[in-house]
Each structure stands twice: as C-alpha cells, then as structure tokens.
Residue frames as a rotation matrix with the C-alpha (Angstrom) as fourth column:
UNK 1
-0.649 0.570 -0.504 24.44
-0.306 0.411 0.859 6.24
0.697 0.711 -0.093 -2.98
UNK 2
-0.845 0.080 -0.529 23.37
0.495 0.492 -0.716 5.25
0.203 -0.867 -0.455 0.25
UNK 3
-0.634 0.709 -0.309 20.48
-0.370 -0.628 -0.685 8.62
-0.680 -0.320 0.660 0.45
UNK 4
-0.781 0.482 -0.398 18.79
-0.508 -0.119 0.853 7.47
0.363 0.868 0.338 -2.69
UNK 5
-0.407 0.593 0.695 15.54
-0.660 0.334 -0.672 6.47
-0.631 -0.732 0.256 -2.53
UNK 6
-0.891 -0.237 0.388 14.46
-0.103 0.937 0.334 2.88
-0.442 0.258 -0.859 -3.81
UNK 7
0.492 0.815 -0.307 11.46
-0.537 0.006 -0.844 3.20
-0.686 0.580 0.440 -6.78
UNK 8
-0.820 -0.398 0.412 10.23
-0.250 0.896 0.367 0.64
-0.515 0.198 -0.834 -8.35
UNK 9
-0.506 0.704 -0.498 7.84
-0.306 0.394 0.867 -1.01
0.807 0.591 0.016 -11.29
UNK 10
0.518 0.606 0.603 4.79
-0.851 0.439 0.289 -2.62
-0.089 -0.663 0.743 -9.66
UNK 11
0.664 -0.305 -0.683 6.07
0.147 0.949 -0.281 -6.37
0.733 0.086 0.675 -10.19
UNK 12
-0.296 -0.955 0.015 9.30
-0.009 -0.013 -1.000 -5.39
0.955 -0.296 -0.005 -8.71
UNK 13
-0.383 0.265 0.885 7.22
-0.863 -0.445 -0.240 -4.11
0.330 -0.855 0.399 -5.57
UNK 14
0.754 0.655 0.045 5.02
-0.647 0.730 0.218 -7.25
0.110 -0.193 0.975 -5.58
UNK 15
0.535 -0.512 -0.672 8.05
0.335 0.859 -0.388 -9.87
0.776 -0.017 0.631 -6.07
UNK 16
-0.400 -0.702 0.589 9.71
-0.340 -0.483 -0.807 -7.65
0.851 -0.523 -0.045 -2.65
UNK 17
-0.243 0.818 0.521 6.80
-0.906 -0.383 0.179 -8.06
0.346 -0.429 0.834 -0.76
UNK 18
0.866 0.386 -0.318 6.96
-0.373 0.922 0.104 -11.79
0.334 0.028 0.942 -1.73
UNK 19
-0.096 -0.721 -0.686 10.13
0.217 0.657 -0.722 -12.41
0.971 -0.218 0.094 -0.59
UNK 20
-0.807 -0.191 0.559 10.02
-0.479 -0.344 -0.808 -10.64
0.347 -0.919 0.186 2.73
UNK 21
-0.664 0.157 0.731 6.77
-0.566 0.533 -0.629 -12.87
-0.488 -0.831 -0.266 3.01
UNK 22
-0.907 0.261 -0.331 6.09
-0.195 0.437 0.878 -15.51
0.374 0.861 -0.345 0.78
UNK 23
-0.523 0.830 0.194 2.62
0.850 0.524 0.049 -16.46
-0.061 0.190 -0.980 2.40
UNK 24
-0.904 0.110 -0.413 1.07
-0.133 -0.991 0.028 -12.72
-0.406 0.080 0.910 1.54
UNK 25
0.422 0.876 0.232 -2.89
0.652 -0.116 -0.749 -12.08
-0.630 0.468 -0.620 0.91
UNK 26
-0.173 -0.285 -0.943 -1.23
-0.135 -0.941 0.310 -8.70
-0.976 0.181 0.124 -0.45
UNK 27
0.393 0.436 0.809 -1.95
0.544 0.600 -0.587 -8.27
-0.741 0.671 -0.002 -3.79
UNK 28
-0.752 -0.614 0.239 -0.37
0.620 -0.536 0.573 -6.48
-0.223 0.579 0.784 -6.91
UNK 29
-0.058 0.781 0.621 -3.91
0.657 -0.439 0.613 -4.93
0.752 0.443 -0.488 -7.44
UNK 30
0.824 0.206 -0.528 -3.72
0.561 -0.434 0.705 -3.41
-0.084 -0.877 -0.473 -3.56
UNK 31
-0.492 -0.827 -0.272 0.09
0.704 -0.562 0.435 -2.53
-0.513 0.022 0.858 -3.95
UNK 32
-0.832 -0.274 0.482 -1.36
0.486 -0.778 0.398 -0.06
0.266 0.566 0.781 -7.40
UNK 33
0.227 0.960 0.163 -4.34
0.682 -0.276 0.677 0.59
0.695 -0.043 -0.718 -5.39
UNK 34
0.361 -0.641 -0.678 -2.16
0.764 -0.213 0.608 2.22
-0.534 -0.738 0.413 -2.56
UNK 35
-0.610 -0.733 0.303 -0.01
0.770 -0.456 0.447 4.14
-0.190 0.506 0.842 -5.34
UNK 36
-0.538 0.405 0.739 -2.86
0.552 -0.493 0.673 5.45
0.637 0.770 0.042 -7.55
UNK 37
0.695 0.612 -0.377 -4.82
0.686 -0.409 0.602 6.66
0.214 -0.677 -0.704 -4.05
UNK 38
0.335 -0.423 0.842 -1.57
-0.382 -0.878 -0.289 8.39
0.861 -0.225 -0.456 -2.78
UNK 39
0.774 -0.219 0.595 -0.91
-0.560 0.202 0.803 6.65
-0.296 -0.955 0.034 0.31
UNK 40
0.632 -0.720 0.288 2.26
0.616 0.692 0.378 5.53
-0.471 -0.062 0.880 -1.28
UNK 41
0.291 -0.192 -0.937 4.49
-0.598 -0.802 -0.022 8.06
-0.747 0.566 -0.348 -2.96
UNK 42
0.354 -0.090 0.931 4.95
0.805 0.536 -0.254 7.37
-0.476 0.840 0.262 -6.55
UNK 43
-0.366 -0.738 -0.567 7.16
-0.376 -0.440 0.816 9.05
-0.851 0.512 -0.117 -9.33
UNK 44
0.694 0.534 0.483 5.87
0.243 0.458 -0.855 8.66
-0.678 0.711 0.188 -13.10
UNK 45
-0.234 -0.972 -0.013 8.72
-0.032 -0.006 0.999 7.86
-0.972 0.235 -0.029 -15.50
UNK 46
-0.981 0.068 -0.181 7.10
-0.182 -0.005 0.983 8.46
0.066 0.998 0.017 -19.04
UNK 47
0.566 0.818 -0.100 3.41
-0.566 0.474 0.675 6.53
0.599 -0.325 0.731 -18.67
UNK 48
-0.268 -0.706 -0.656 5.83
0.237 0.611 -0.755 4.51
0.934 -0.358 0.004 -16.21
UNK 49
0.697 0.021 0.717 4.72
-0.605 -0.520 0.603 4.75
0.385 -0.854 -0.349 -12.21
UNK 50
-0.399 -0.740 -0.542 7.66
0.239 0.486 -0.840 4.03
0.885 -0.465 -0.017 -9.97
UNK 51
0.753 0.657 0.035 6.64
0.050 -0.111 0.993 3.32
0.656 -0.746 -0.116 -6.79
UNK 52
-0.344 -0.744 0.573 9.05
-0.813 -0.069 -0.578 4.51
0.469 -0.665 -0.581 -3.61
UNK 53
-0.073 0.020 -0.997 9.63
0.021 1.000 0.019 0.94
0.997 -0.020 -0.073 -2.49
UNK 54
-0.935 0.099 -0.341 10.40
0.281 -0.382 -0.880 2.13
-0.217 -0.919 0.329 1.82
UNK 55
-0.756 0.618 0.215 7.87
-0.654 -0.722 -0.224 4.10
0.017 -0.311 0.950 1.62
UNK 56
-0.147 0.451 -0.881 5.52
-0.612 0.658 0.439 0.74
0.777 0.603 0.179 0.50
UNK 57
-0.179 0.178 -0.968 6.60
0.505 0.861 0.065 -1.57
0.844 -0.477 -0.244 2.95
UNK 58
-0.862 0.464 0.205 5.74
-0.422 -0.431 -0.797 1.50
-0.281 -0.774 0.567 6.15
UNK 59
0.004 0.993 -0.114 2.19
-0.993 0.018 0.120 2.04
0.121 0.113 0.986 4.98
UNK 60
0.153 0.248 -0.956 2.45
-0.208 0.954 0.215 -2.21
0.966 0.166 0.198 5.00
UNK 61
-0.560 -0.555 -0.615 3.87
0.511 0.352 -0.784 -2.16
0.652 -0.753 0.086 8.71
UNK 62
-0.957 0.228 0.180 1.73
-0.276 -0.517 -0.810 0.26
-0.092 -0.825 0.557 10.15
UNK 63
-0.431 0.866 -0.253 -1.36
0.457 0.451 0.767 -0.69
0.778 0.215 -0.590 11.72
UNK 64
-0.849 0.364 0.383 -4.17
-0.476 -0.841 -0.256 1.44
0.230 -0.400 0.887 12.91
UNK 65
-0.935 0.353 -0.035 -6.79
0.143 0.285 -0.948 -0.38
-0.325 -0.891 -0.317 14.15
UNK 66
-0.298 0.876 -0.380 -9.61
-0.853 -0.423 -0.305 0.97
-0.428 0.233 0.873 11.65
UNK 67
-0.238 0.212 -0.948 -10.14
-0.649 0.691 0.318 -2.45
0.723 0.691 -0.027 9.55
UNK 68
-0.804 -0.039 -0.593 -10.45
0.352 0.773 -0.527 -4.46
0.479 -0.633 -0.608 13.05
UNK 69
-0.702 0.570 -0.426 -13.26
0.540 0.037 -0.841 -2.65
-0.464 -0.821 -0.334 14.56
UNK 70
-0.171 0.940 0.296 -16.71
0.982 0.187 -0.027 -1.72
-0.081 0.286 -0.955 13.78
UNK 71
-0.765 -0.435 0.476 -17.40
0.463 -0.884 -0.063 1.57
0.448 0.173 0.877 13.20
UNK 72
-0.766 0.347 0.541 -20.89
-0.629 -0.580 -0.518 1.47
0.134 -0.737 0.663 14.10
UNK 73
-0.913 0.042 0.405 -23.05
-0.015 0.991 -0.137 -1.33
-0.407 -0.131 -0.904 15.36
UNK 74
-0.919 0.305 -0.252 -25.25
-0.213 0.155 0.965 -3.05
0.333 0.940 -0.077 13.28
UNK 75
-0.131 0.978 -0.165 -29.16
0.950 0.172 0.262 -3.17
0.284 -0.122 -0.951 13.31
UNK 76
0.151 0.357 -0.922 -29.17
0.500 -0.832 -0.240 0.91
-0.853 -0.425 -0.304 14.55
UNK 77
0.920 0.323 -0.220 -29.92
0.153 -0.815 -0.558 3.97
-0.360 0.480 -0.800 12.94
UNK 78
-0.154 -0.986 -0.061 -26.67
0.970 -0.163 0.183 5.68
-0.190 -0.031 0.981 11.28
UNK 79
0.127 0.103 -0.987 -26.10
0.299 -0.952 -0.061 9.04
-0.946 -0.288 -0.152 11.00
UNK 80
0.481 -0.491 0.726 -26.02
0.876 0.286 -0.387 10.57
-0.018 0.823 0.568 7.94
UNK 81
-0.670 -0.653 -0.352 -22.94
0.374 -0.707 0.601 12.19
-0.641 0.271 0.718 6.22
C-alpha cells in the first residue's frame, strides 16, 4: 500500500495544507486553480476531480524566483509578443 498515490477532494487538499501550516495565504481557489491549469496532476472520479495530494504540496515547495522579480522595468518601452 505503501506505492499508492494520495488523491484527494479539494477541501481535503485545503484542510492538509492547513495543518502543515495553519497561517497559509494559500487558498482553496489557488489549490483548483493549480489543478484545472495542470500544474498539479489530477484524476476525475465521475464529475469528481481528485487531486494527487504529493504532487500538491512539490509545486507548493518549489520556488523559482519568477513572482519575486520584475520582468521588465517600468516606465520603458516593452516588446511586443
């Protein structure tokens, strides 16, 4: 039982999150915003999404460095895409 892999209701995800740190900005609206993008795997049990709970709290542990720094500095031209 040990390989299985731990999916879960949103609540369930959100009330995990809250124990491992009760003062959390995190929201249940980010957790199904995460799912419904893909950057969480998810599993759909009827109209049910189960969210892979490990797989939740990586993507929550890793930190890349894009949300802390400007992309490009403000008052100049940008480029467009």
């Amino acid at each position: 039982m040990a390989g299985l892999t731990r999916f879960r209701l949103l609540p369930e995800c959100y009330s995990e999150v809250l124990r491992l740190d009760p003062g959390t900005s995190i929201s249940r609206n980010f957790i199904r915003k995460l799912a419904i993008s893909g950057s969480v795997r998810t599993v759909y049990s009827g109209n049910r999404r189960l969210i892979d709970l490990d797989d939740l709290l990586r993507v929550l542990n890793e930190v890349d460095g894009r949300a802390t720094e400007p992309e490009e500095a403000i008052g100049t031209i940008r480029k467009v895409r």
